[in-house]
N, C-alpha and C positions, 0 to 999 in steps of 0.2 A: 573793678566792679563794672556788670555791665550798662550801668546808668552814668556813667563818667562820659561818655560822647555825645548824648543827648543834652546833658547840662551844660558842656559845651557849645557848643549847635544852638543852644536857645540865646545864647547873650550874643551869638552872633562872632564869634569864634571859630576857629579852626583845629581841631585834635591832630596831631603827629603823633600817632604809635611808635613805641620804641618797641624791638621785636625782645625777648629774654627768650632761651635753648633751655634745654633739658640738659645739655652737656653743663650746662652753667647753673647749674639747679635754680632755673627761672631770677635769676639775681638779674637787676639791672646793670649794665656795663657802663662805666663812665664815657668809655669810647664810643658806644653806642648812641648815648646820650647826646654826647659834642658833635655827632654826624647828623645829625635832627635838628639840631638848632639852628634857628635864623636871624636876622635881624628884628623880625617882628614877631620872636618868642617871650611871654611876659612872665608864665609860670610853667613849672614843672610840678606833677601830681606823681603824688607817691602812694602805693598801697601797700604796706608790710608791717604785720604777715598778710601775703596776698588771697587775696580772689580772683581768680581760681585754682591759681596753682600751690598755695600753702607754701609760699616760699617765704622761708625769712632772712632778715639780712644783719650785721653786725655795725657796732659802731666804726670798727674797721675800715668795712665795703662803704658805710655810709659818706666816711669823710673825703673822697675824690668829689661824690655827686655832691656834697654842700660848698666843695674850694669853686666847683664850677658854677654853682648857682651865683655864690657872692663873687667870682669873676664876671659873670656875666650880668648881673645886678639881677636877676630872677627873684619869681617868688617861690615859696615851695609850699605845694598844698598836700599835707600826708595825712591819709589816712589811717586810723591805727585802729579802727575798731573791734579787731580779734587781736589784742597785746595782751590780754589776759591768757590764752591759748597756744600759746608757744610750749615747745616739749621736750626740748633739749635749751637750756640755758636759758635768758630769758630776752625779751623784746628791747631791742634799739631803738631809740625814738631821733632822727633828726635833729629834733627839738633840744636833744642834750646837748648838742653841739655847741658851744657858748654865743660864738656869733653868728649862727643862726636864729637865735630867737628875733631878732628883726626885721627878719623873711620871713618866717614860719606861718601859716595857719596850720593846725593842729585840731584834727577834727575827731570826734569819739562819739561814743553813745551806751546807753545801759541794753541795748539787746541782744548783745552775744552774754557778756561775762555775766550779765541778770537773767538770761533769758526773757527780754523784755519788746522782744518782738513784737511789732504792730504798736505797740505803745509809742512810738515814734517820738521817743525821746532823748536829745543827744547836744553836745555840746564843745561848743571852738575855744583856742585861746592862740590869739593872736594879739599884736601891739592895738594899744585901746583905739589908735585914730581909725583902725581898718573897722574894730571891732562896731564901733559905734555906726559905722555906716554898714555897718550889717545887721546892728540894730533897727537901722530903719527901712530895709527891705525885710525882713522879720514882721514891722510893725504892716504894713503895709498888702503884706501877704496871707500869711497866717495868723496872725497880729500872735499868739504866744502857744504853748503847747497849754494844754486842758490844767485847768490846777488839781483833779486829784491825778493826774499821769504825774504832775509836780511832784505832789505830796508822797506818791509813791516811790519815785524816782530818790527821794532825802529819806527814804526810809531805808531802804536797797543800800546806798550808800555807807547811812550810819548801821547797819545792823550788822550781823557778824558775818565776819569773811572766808571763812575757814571752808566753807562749802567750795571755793572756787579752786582749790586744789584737789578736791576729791571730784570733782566737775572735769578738770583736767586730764586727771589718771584714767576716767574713764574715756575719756575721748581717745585719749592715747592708745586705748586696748583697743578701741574701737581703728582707730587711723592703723595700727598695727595686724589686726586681722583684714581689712579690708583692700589695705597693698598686698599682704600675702594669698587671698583669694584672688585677686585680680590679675595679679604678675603667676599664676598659676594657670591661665588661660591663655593659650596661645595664639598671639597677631597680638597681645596686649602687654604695652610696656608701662606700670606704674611706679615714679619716683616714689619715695616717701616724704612727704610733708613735714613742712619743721613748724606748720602753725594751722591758724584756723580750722575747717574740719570739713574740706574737701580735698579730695584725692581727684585728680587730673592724668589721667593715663592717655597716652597715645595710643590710637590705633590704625596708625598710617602705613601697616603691615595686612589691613582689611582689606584696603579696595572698594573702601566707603567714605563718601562723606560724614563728617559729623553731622552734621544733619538728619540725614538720608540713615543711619545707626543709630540716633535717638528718638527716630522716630519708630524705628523696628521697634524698637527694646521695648517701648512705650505699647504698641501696638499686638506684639505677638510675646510682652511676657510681663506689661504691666507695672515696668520696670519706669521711674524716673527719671532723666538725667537732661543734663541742658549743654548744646552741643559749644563747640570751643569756640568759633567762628564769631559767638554769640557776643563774646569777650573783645572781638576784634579782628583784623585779621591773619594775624597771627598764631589765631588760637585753633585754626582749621587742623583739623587730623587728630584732634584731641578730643574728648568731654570729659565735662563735669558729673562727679557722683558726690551727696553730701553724707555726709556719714554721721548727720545728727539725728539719729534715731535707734533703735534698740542693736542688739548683736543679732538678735534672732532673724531681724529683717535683714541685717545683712547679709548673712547666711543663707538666706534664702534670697537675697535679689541677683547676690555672686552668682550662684545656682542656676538662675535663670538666665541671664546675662551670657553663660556658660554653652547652654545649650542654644543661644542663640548664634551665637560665635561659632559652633561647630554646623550648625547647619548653612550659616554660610560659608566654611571650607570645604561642602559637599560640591 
């Protein structure tokens, strides 16, 4: 996410980017990992399924980067709050790990799988001594979220679930028409995503910045998108498209998209 360097940055902290490929369907690399660390590494931050890239990872892939966190004595801060949005098989949490739960912070929220956006309601579970002193920068700060967003939030939870898989499926048509519009536009290469509900295509076949391309798209076709760079540095030659919105618009933002892409191979 791109608020992960800032939050950083503010406690007075230093971010090390680990780069993820496309050859690697944006998976983090253990090796990658152990090349970034230093002596005065304290935590490693996980997003999966990712933002931006919709990558996900398996209990598999996960168990190299949790032998190295617990060799290293690390913490590990994962994010997982598109786990409900996975599209082939289902979300690995870290957290399952058995001796990782005394590294873990494990952070979530009701705004993806509730669509409970702006509601700004979300929640950790880490060992209680950490927890409690997050308690009190909590109290301190925000002092607590609104109690009807609460009330809301226990309702969402206890009510029926069954939506979340008809929520899914459609995302899925959605994530599936919008890599096959995309990857039908040439200079534009998009993986398909194994989660959340952005598609991240490359267009480092343009001879544009990401940037300098979302600002076109934006400008000459009204088109949204937020350029890779945004994500980090690694994410230059790429943007972000979200694809949480109808089929019709996608259909038409492709379209547009399209004709923007052609007029720059004039």
């Amino acid at each position: 996410c791109w608020t992960y360097e800032a939050m950083v940055r503010i406690v007075g902290a230093k971010p090390i980017f680990i780069e993820t490929t496309r050859e690697n369907e944006f998976k983090i690399e253990p090796e990658k990992v152990e090349e970034a660390l230093t002596s005065r590494t304290k935590m490693l931050l996980l997003n999966y399924p990712n933002n931006p890239t919709g990558a996900v990872m398996t209990e598999e892939e996960l168990r190299p980067i949790a032998d190295l966190a617990s060799d290293r004595g690390l913490w590990v801060l994962s994010d997982e709050i598109y786990d409900s949005l996975v599209y082939e098989g289902k979300n690995a949490s870290i957290l399952s790990i058995p001796e990782m739960a005394e590294r873990t912070i494990y952070v979530n929220g009701l705004s993806k799988t509730y669509s409970m956006t702006g509601w700004r309601l979300g929640y950790a579970v880490a060992p209680i001594e950490l927890i409690s002193e997050m308690n009190k920068i909590q109290q301190a700060s925000t002092s607590c979220a609104a109690s009807f967003v609460q009330a809301a939030g226990v309702t969402a939870l206890r009510g029926p679930q069954d939506f979340i898989e008809k929520m899914r499926e459609e995302f899925r048509k959605r994530r599936d028409e919008i890599v096959k519009r995309l990857n039908s536009i040439d200079g534009i290469d998009c993986p398909k995503p194994g989660g959340a509900f952005y598609a991240f295509p490359s267009i480092k076949d343009l001879d544009i910045s990401s940037l300098e391309f979302c600002e076109l798209l934006l400008q000459k076709a009204g088109v949204a998108s937020v350029p890779g760079n945004g994500f980090g540095p690694y994410g230059e030659g790429h943007v972000r498209f979200s694809y949480a919105t109808s089929m019709k618009n996608i259909k038409e933002a492709t379209e547009k998209i399209k004709e923007v892409v052609e007029e720059l191979h004039k």
